[in-house]
SEBAZA-675030 format. One record per atom (N, C-alpha, C): x, y, z. Coordinates in steps of 0.2 Angstrom, whole numbers, plus 5000, padded with zeros to 4 digits. Example, Ala and Ser with C-alpha at 12.3 -4.5 7.8 and 13.67 -1.06 7.14 Angstrom:
BEGIN
506649725039 506249785039 506649845039 506449895035 506849955036 506450005039 
//
This chain:
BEGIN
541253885537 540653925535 540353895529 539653905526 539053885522 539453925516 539653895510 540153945504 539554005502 539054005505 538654055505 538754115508 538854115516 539254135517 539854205516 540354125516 541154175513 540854205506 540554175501 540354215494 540154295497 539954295501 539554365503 540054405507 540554385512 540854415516 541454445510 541854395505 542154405498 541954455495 541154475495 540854515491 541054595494 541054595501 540954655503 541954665502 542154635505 542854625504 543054655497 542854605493 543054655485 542754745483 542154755487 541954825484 542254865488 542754805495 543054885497 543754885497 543954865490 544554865488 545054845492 544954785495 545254735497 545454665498 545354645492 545354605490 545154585479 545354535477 545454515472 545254455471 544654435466 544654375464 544754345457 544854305455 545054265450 544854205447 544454205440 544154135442 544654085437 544754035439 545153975436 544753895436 545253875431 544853825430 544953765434 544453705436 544653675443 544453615439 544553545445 544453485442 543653455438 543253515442 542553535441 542153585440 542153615437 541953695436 542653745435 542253785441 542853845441 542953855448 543653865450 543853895455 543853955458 543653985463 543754075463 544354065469 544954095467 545454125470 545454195473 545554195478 545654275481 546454305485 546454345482 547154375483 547054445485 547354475494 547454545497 547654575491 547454635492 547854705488 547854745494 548054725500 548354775504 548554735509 549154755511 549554705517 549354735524 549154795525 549054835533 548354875530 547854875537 547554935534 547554955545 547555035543 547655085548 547055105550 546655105555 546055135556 545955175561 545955265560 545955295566 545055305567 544955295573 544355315577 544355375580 543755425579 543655475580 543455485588 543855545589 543455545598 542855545597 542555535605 541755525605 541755595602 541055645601 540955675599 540655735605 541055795608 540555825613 540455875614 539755915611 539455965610 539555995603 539756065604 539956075598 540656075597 541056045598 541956045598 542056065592 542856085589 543056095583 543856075586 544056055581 544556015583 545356045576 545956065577 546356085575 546956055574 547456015569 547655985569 548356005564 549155995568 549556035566 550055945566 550355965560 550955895560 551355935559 551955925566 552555955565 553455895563 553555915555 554255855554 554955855561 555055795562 555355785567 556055835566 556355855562 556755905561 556855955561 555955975563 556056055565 556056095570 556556065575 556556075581 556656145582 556456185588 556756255587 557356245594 557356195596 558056215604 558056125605 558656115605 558656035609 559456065611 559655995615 560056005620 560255895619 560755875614 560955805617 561655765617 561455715618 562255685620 562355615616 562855615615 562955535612 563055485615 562655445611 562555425605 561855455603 562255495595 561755535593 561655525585 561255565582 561255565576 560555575570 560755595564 560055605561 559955575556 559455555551 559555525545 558855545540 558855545535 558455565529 558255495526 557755495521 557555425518 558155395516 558555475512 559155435506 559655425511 559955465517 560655455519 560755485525 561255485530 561555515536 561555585536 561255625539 561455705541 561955695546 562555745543 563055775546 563355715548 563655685552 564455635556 563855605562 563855545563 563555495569 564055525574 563655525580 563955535587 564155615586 564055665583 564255725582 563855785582 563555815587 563055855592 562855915587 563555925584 563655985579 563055975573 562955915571 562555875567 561655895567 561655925574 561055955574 560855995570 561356035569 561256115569 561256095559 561456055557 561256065550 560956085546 560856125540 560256125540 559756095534 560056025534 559855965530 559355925538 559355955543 558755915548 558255925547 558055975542 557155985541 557155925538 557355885532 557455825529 557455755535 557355765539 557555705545 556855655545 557155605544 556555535545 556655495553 557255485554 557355485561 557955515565 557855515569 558555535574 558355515581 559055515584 559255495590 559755495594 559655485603 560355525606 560055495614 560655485617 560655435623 560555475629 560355545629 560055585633 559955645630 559555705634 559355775632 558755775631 558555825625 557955825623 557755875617 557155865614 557355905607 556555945611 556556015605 556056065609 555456085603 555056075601 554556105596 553956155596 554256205592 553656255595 553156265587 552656235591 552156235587 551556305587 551356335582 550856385584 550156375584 549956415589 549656425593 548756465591 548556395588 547956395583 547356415589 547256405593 546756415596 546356485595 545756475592 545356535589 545256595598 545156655596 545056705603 544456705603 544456685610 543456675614 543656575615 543956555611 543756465611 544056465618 543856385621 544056385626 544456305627 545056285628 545356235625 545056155629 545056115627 544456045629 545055995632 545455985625 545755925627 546455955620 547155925623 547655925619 548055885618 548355835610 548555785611 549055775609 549755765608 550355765606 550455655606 550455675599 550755575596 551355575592 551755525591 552255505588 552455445589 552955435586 553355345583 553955365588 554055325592 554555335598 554855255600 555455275602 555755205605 556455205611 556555165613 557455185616 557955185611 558255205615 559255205609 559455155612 559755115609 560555055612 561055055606 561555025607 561855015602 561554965597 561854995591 561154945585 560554935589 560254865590 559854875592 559654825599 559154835601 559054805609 558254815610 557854745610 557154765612 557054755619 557454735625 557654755632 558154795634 557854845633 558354905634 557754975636 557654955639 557255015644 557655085645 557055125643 557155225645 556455255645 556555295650 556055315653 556155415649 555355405642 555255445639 554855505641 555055555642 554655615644 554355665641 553655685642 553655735636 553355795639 553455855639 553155935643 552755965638 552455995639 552056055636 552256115638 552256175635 552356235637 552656235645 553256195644 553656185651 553656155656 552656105654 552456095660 552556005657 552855955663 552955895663 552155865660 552055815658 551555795656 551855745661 552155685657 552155605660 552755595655 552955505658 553255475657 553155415655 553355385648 553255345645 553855295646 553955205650 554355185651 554455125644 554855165640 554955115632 555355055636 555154985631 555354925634 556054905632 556154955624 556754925619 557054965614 557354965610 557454985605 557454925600 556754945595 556754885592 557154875585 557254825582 557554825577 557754735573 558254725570 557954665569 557554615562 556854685561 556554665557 556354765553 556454755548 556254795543 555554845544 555554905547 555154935548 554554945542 554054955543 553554925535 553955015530 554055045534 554255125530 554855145530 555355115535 556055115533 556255095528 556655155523 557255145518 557455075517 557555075512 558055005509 558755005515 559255085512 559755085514 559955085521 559355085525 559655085531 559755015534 560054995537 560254925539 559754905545 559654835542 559254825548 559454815555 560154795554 560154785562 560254855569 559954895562 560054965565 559154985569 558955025574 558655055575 558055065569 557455015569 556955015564 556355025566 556055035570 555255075570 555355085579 554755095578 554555145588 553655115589 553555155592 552855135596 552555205592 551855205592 551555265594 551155275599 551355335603 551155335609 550755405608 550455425612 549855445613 549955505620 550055545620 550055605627 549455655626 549055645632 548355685632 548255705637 548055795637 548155815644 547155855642 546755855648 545955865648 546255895655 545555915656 545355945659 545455935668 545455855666 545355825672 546055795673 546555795669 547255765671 547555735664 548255695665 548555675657 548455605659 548355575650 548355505650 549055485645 549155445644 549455405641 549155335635 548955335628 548655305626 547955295630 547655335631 547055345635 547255325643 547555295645 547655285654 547955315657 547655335663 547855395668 548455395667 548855455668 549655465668 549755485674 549555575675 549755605680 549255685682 549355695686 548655765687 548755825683 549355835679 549255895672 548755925670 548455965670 547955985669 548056045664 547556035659 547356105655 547556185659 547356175664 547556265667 547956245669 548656195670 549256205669 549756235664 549556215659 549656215652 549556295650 549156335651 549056395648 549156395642 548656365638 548656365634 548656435629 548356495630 548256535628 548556605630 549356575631 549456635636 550156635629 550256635624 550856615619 550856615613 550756675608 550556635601 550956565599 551256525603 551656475602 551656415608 551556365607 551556315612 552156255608 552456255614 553156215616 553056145616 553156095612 553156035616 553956005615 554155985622 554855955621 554655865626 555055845622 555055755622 556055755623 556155705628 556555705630 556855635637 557655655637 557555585643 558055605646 557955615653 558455645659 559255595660 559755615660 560255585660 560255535667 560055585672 559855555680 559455515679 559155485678 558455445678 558755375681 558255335681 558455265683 558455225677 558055245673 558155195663 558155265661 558755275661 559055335653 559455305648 559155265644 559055215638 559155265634 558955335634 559055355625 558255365624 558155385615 557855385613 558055395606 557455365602 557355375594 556655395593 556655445588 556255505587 556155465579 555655445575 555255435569 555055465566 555055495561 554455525554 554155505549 553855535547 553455515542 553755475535 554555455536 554955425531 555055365533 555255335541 555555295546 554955255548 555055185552 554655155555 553955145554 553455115557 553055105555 552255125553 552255205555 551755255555 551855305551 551555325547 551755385542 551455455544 551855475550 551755535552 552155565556 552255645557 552555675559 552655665568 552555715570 552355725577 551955775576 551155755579 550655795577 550155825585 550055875582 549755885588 548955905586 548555885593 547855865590 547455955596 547155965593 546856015598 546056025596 545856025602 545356025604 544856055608 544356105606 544256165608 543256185608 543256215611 542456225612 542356305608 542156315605 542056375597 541856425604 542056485602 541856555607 541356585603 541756665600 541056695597 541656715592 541156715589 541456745581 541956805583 542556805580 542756865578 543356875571 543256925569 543656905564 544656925564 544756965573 545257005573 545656925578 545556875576 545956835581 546856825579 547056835586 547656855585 548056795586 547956745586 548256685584 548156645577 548156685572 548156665564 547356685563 546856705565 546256735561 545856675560 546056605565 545456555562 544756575564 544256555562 543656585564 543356525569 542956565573 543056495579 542456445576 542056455571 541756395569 541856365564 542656355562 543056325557 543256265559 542856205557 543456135558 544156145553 544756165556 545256125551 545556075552 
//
């Protein structure tokens, strides 16, 4: 490129705190050195936009399960240390798991009931459950396929077939203490169910649909993630937090909603339906 150019792309660079320049002295003049101040940058893109939507956003810590059901190989762990005894079922029920940065277990499935924000009158659009997910193996194994499931209020969404459990290389957010050669980040996958069926990171999954879901029939909607013993890749699973692996988030669920009519008596929290939260 023309140094005219890079000067100018450097330039936008630097005003958006991305960069570092330095001038030193060179065999001729001055030299300008440039040096990152940020090793990752993250960018969520917002859905297209359609109509009036208002959209609701709940992050539930992977800890705060209200029912699971698993098997060993199990266990939880917090940024500083091990909840309760590895391989030890009982370890769930601690009540140091609301502190849990990941956990893990070679079948079953963990249950989250999140409530159920949809204002009275709205009418539900699209809903999206994300998290940091991988397989279980022993330590670790990036070929080691399990076939991840996730339901909504009962109803099967789809199946995500993980390739591994990866590990190896140091999660960008995993703990110092945790060993690498142990289970170190997951994927973030994407489960979205419309009107017209569920995707997977945007690509068709299955016919699911919104009036499967009844959404509005529960001041609480259920999501459980999980992996059938029977299955043909029952690999396990590892479950991520906002302390673990490579994305600093819980498991979040995204909702998506067409505003009704104002009321102020709404009996799922009193949000007003022309509130973005």
């Amino acid at each position: 490129m023309p140094p005219s150019t890079v000067a100018a792309h450097v330039r936008i660079l630097e005003d958006a705190a991305l960069l570092r320049t330095d001038l030193r002295p060179a065999a001729h003049g001055l030299q300008k050195i440039c040096s990152r101040l940020c090793d990752r940058v993250l960018v969520d893109l917002p859905a297209p936009a359609a109509g009036r939507r208002r959209r609701v956003e709940i992050a539930m810590p992977i800890g705060a399960y209200s029912d699971f059901d698993v098997a060993p190989p199990c266990g939880l762990a917090s940024d500083t240390s091990l909840i309760g005894y590895i391989d030890d079922r009982l370890s769930f029920y601690e009540p140091e798991r609301v502190r849990a940065g990941l956990l893990w277990f070679g079948s079953g499935y963990l249950e989250y009931s999140f409530p159920n924000r949809l204002p009275e009158g709205a009418a539900p659009a699209r809903v999206t459950v994300s998290l940091e997910v991988c397989s279980e193996a022993p330590r670790h194994n990036d070929r080691w396929p399990s076939d991840i499931t996730l339901w909504i209020n009962g109803c099967e969404v789809g199946t995500w077939a993980s390739p591994g459990d990866f590990g190896g290389t140091r999660g960008r957010l995993t703990p110092r203490w945790w060993n690498t050669d142990e289970s170190q980040f997951g994927r973030l996958k994407r489960w979205t169910v419309t009107a017209d069926g569920a995707l997977l990171d945007g690509h068709p999954l299955s016919a699911t649909s919104l009036a499967d879901l009844d959404l509005g029939r529960s001041p609480l909607t259920t999501v459980r993630i999980g992996v059938d013993p029977a299955g043909p890749r029952a690999g396990g699973l590892n479950l991520f937090g906002r302390g673990f692996g490579n994305h600093p988030q819980d498991i979040l669920m995204e909702l998506e909603y067409a505003p009704g009519r104002p009321d102020a008596d709404a009996p799922h929290g009193g949000l007003l339906p022309d509130a973005e939260v």
